[in-house]
Biopython code that builds the backbone (N, CA, C, O; Angstrom):
import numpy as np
from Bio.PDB.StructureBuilder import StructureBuilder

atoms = [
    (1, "UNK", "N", (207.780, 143.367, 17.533)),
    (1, "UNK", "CA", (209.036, 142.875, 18.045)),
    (1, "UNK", "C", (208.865, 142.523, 19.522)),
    (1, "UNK", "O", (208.247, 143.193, 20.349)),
    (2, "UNK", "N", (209.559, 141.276, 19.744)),
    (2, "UNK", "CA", (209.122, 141.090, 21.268)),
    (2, "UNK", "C", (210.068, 141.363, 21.994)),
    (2, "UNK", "O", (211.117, 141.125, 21.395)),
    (3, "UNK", "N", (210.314, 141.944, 23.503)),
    (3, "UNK", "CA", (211.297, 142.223, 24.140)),
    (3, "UNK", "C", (210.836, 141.551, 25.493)),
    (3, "UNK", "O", (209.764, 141.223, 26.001)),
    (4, "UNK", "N", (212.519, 141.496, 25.913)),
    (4, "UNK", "CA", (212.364, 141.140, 27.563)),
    (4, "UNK", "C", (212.302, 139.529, 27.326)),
    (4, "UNK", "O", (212.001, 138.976, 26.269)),
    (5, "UNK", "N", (212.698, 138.829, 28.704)),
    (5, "UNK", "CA", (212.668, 137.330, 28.118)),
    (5, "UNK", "C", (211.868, 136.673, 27.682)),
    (5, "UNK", "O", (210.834, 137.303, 27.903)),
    (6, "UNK", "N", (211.538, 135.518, 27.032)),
    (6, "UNK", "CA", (211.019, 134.821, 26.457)),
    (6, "UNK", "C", (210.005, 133.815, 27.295)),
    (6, "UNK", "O", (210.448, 133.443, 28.382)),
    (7, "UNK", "N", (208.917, 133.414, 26.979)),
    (7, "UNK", "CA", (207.796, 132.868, 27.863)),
    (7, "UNK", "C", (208.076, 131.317, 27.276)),
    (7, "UNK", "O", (208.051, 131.282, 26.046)),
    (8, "UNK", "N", (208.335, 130.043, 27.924)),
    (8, "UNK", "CA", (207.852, 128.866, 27.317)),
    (8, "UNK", "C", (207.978, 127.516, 27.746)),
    (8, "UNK", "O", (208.917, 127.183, 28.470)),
    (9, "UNK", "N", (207.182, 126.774, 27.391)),
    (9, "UNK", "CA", (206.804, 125.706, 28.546)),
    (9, "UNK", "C", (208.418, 124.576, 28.356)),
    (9, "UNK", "O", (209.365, 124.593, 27.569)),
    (10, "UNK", "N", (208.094, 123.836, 29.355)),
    (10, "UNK", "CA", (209.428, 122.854, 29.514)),
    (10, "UNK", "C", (208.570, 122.138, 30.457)),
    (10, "UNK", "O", (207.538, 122.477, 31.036)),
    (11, "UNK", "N", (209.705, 120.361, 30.470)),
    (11, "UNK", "CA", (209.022, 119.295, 31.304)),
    (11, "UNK", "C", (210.214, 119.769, 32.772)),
    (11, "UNK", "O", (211.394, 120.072, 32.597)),
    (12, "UNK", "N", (209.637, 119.728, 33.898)),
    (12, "UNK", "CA", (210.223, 119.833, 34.994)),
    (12, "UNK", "C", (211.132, 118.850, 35.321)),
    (12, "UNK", "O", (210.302, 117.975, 35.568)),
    (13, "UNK", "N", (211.857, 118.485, 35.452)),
    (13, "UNK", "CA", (212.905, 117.106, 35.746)),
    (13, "UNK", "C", (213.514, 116.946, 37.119)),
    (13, "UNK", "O", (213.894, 115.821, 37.441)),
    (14, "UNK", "N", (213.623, 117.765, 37.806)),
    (14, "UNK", "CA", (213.875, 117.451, 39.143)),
    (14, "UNK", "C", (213.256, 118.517, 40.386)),
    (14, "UNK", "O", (213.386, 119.686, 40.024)),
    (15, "UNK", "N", (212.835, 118.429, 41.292)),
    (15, "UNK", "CA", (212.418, 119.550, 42.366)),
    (15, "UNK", "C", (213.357, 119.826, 43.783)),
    (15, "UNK", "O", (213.443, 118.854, 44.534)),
    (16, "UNK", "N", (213.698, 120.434, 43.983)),
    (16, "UNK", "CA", (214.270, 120.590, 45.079)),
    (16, "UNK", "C", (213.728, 121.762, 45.896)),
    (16, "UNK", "O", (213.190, 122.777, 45.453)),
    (17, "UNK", "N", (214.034, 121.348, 47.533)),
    (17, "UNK", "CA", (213.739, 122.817, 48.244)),
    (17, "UNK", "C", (215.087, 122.944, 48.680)),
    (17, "UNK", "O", (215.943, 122.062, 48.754)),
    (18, "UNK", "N", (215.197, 124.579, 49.060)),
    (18, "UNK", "CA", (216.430, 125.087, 49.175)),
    (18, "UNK", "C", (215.734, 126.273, 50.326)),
    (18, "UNK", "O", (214.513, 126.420, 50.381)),
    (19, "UNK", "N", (216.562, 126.970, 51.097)),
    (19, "UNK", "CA", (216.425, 127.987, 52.061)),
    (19, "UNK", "C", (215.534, 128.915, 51.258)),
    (19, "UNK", "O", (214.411, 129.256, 51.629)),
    (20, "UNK", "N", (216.340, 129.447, 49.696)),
    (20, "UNK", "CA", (215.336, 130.754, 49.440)),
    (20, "UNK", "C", (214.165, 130.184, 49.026)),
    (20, "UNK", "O", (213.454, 131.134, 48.697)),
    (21, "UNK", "N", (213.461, 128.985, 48.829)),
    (21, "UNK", "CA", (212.308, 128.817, 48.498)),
    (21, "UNK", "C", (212.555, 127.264, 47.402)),
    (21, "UNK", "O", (213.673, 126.772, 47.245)),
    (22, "UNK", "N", (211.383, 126.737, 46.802)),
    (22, "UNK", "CA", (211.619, 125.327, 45.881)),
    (22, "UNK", "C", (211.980, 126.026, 44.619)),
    (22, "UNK", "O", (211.504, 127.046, 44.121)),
    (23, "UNK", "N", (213.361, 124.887, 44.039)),
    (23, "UNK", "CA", (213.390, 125.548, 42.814)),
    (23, "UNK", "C", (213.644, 123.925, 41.532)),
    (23, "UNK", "O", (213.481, 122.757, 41.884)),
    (24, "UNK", "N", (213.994, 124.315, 40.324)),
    (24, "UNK", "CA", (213.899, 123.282, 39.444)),
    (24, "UNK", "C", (214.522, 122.938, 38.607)),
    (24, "UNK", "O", (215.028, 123.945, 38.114)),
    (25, "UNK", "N", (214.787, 122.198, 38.165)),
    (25, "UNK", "CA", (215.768, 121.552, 36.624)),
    (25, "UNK", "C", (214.570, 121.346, 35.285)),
    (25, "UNK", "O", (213.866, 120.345, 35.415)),
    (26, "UNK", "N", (214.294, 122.243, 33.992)),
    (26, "UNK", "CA", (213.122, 122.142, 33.431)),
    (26, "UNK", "C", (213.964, 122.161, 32.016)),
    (26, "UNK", "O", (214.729, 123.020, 31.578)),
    (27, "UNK", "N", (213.548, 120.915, 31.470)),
    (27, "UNK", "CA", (214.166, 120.955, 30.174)),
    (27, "UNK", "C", (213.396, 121.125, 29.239)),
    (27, "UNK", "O", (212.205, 120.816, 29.254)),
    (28, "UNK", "N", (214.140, 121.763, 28.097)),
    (28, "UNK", "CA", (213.738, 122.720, 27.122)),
    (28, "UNK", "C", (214.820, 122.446, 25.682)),
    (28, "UNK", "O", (216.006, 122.737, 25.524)),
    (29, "UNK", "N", (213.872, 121.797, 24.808)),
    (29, "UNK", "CA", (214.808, 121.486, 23.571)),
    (29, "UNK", "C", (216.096, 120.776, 23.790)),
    (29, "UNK", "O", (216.812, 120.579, 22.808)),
    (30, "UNK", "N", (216.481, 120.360, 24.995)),
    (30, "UNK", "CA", (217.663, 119.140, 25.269)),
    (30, "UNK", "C", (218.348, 120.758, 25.726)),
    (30, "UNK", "O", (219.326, 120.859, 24.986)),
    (31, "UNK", "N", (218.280, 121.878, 26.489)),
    (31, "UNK", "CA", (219.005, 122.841, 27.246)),
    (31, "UNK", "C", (217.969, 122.367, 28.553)),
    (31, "UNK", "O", (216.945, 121.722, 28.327)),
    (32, "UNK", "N", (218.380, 122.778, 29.954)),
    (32, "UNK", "CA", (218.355, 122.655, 31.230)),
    (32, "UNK", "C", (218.548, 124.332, 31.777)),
    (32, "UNK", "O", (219.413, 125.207, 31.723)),
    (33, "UNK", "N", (217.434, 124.188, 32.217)),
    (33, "UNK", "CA", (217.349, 125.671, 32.951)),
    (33, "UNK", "C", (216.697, 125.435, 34.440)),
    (33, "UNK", "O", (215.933, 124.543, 34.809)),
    (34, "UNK", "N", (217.245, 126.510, 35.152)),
    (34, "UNK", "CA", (217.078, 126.246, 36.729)),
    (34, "UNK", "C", (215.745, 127.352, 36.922)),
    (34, "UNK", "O", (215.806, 128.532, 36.577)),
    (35, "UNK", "N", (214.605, 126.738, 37.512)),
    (35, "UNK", "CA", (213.323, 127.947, 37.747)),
    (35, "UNK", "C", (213.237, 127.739, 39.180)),
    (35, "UNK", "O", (213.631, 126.755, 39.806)),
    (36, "UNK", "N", (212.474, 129.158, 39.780)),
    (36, "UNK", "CA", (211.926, 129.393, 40.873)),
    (36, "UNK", "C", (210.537, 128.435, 40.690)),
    (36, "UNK", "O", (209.889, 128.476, 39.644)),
    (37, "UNK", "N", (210.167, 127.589, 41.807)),
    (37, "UNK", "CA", (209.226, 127.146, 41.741)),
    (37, "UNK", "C", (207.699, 127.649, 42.796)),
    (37, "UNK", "O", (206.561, 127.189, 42.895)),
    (38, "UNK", "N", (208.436, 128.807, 43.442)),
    (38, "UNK", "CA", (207.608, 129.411, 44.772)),
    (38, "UNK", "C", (205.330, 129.861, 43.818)),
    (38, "UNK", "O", (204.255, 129.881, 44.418)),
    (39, "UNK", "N", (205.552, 130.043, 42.669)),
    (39, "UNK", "CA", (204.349, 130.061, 41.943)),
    (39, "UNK", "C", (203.338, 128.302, 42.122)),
    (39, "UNK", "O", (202.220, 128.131, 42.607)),
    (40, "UNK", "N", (203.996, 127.595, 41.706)),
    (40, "UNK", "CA", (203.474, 126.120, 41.770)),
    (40, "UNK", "C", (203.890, 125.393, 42.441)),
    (40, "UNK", "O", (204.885, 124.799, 42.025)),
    (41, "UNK", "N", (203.472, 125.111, 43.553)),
    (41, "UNK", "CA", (203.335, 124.576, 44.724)),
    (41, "UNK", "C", (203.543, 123.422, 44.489)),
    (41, "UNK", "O", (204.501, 122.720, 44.814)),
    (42, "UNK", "N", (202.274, 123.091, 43.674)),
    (42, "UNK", "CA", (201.711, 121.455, 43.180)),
    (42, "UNK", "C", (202.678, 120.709, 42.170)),
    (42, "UNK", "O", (202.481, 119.570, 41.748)),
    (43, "UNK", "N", (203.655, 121.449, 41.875)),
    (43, "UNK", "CA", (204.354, 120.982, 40.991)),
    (43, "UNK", "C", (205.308, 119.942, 41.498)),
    (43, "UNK", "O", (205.986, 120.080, 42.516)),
    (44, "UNK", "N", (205.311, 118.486, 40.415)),
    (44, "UNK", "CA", (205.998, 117.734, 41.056)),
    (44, "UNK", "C", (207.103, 117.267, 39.444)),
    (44, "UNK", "O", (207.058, 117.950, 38.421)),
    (45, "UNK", "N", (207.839, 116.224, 39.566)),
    (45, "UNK", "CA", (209.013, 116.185, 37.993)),
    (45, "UNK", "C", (207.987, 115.275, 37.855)),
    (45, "UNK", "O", (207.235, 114.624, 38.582)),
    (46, "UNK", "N", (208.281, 115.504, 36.275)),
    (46, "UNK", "CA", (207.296, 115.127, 34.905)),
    (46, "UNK", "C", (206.259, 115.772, 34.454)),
    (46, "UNK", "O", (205.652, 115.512, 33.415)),
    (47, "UNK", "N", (205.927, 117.001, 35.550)),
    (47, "UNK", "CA", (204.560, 118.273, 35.441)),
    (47, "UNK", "C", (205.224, 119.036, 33.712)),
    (47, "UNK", "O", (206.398, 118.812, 33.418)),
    (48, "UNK", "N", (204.383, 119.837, 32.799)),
    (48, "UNK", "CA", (205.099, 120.367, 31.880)),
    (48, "UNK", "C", (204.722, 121.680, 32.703)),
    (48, "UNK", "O", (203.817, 121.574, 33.531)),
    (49, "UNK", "N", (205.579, 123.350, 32.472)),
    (49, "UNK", "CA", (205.581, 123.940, 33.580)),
    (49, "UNK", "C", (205.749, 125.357, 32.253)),
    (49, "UNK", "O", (206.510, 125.248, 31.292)),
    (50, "UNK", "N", (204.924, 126.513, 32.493)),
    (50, "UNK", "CA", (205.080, 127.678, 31.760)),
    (50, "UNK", "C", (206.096, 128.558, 32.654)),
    (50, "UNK", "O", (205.888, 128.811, 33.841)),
    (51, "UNK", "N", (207.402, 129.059, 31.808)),
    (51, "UNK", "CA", (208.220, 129.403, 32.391)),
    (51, "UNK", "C", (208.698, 131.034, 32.089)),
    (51, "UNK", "O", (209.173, 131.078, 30.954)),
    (52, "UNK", "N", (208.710, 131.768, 32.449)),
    (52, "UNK", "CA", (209.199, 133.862, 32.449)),
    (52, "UNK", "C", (209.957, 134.175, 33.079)),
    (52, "UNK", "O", (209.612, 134.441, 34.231)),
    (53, "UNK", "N", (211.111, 134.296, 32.790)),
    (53, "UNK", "CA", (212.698, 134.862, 33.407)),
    (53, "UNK", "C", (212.567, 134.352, 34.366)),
    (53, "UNK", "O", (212.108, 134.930, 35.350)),
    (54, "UNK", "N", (213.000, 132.886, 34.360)),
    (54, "UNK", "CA", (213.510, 131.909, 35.228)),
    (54, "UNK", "C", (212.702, 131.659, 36.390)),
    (54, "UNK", "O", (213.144, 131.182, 37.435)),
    (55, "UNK", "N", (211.012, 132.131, 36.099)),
    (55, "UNK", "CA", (210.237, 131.615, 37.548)),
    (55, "UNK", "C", (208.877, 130.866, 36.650)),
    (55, "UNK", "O", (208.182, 131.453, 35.820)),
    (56, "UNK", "N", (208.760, 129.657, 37.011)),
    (56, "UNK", "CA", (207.562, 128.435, 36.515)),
    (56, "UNK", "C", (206.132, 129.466, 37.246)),
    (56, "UNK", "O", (206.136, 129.653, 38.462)),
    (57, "UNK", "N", (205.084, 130.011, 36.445)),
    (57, "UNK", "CA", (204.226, 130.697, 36.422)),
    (57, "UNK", "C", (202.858, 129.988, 36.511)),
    (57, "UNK", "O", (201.878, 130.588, 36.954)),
    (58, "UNK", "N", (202.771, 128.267, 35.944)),
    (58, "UNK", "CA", (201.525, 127.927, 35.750)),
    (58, "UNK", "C", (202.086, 126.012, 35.456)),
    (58, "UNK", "O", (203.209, 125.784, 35.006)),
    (59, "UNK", "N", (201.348, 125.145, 35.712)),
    (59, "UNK", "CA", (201.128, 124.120, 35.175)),
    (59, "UNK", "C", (200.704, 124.213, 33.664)),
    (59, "UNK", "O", (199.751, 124.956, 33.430)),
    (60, "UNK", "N", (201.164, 123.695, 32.831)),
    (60, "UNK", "CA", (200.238, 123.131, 31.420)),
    (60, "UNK", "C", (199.709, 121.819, 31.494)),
    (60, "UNK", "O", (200.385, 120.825, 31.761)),
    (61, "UNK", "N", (198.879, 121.823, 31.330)),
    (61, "UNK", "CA", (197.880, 120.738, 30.791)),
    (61, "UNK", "C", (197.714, 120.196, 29.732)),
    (61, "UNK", "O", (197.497, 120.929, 28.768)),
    (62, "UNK", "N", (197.745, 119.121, 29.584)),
    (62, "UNK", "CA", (196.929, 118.575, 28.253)),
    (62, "UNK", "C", (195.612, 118.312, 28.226)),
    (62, "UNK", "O", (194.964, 117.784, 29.130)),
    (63, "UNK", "N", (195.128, 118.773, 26.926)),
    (63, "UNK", "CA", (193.909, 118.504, 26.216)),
    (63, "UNK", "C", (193.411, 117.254, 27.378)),
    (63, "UNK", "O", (193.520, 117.373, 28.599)),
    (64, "UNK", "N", (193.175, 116.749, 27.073)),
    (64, "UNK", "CA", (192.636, 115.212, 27.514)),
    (64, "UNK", "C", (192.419, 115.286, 29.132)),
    (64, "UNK", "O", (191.339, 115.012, 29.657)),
    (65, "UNK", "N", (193.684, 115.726, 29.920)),
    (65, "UNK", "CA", (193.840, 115.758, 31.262)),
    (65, "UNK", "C", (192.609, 117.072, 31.683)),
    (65, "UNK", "O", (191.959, 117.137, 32.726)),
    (66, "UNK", "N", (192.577, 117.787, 30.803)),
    (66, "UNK", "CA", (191.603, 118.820, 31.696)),
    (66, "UNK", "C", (190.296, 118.457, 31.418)),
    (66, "UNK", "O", (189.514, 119.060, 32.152)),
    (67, "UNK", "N", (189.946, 117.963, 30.908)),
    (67, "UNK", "CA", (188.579, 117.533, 30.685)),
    (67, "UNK", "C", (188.454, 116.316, 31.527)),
    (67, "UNK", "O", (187.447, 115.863, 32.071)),
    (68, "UNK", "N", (189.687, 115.872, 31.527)),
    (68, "UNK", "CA", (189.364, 114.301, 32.874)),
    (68, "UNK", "C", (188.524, 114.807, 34.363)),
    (68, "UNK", "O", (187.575, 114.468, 35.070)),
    (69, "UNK", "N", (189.864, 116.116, 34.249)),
    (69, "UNK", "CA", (189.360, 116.509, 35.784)),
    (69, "UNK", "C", (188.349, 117.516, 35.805)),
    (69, "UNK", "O", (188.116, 117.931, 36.940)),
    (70, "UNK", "N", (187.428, 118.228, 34.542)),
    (70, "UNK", "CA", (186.570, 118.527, 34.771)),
    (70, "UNK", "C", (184.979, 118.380, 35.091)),
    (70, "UNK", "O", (184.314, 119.375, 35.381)),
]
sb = StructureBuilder()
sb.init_structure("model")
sb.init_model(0)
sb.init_chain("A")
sb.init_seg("    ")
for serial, (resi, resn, name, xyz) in enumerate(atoms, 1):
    if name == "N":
        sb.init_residue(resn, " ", resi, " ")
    sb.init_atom(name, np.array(xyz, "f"), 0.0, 1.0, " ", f" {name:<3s}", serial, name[0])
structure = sb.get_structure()
């Protein structure tokens, strides 16, 4: 049984900075959720973004893209 919130990726859709730090608009199944973006720096809208009680933890990648840049 899994507890505690739920882990899962979404496309980032807008970035903003704000006083407490950058945060985000990341949509998810046509719902909109607001993340802390202070983890990914590099993150810019259209990034897909791994997300854990409302803070973006990691870039996702695609297949194809990581091997470009490796």
């Amino acid at each position: 049984m899994m507890e505690g919130p739920p882990v899962f990726a979404g496309r980032l859709l807008t970035v903003e900075s704000a006083p407490a730090g950058r945060k985000g608009l990341v949509s998810v199944r046509g719902a909109r959720v607001e993340v802390a973006l202070d983890l990914v720096p590099e993150a810019t809208a259209g990034d897909t973004v791994l997300v854990h009680a409302g803070v973006a933890l990691s870039l996702v990648r695609e297949a194809g893209e990581a091997q470009r840049e490796g």
